[in-house]
C-alpha positions as CSV (number, residue, x, y, z in Angstrom):
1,X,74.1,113.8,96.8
2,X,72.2,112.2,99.9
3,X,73.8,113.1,103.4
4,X,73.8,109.9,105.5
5,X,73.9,110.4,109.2
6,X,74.3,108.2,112.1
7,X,72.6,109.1,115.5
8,X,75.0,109.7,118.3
9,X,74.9,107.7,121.4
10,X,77.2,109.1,124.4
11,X,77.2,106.1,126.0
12,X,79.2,104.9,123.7
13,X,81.7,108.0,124.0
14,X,81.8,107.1,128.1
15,X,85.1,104.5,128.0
16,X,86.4,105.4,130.8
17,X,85.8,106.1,134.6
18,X,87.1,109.5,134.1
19,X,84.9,110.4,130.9
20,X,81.6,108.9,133.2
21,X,82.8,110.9,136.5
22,X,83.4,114.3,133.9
23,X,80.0,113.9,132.2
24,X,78.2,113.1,135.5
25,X,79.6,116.1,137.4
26,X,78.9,118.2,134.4
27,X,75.1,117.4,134.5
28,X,74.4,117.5,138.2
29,X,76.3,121.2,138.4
30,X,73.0,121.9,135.6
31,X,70.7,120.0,138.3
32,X,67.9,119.7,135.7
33,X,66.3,116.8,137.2
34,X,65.1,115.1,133.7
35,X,68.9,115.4,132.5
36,X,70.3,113.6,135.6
37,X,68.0,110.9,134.9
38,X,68.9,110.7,131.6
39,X,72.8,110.4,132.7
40,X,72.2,107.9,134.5
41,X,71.1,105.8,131.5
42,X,73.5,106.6,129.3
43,X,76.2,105.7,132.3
44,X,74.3,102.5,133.2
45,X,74.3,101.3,129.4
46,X,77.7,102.5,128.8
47,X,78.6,100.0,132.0
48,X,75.9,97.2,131.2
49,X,72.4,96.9,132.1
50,X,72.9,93.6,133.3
51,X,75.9,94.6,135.1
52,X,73.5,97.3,137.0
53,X,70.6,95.2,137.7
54,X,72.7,92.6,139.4
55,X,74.7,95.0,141.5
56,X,71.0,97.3,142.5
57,X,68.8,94.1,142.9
58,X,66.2,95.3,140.5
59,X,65.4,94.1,136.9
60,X,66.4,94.9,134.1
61,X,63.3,96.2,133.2
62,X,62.6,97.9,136.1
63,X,66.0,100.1,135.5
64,X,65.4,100.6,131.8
65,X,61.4,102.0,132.6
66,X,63.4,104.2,135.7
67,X,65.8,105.8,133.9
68,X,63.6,106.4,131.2
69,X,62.5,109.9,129.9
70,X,59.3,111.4,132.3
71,X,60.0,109.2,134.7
72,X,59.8,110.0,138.5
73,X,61.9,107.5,140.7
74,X,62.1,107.6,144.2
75,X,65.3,108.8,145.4
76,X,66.4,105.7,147.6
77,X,66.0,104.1,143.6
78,X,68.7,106.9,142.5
79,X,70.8,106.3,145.2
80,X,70.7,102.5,144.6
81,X,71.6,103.3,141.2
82,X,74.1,106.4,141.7
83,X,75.8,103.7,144.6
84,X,76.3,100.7,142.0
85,X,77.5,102.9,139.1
86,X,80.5,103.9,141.8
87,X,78.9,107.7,141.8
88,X,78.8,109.8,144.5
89,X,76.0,112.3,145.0
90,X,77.6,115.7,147.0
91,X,76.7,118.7,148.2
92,X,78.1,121.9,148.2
93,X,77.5,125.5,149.3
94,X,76.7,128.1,146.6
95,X,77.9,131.2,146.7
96,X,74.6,133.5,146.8
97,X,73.1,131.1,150.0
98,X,76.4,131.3,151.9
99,X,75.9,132.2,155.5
100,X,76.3,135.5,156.6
């Protein structure tokens, strides 16, 4: 008997705003930089490419080769991006670098 898988897509799995604000919060507390990239695509085909590169101004294209793996986008890009997908990059304190 042959095993038949299918491969999984999470952007599929990302149906709602609280799924995509879970999963993205998830990956930046990791803040591998290839992984937030990665997020980012899945989020931005789980809302529509299209959708994106009308709201960001860039191509389609353009998004798909930016949020691809290896890539190195500037950060006003990611903020473009993060801005249009209704994200919201933050910053907090950790606990070893708090002031003393």
């Amino acid at each position: 008997m042959t095993l038949k898988t299918i491969p999984f897509d999470i952007a599929a799995e990302l149906s709602t705003e609280a799924d995509i604000q879970e999963y993205f919060s998830q990956v930046m507390a990791d803040g591998d930089t290839d992984e937030i990239i990665r997020a980012l695509s899945h989020i931005a085909r789980a809302r529509g490419m299209a959708k994106l590169a009308a709201d960001t101004g860039l191509g389609r294209e353009s998004l798909y080769k930016t949020l691809s793996a290896g890539s190195k986008p500037r950060f006003e890009t990611i903020l473009k991006i993060t801005r249009a997908l209704g994200l919201r990059l933050t910053a907090e304190s950790q606990s070893k670098h708090a002031p003393a």
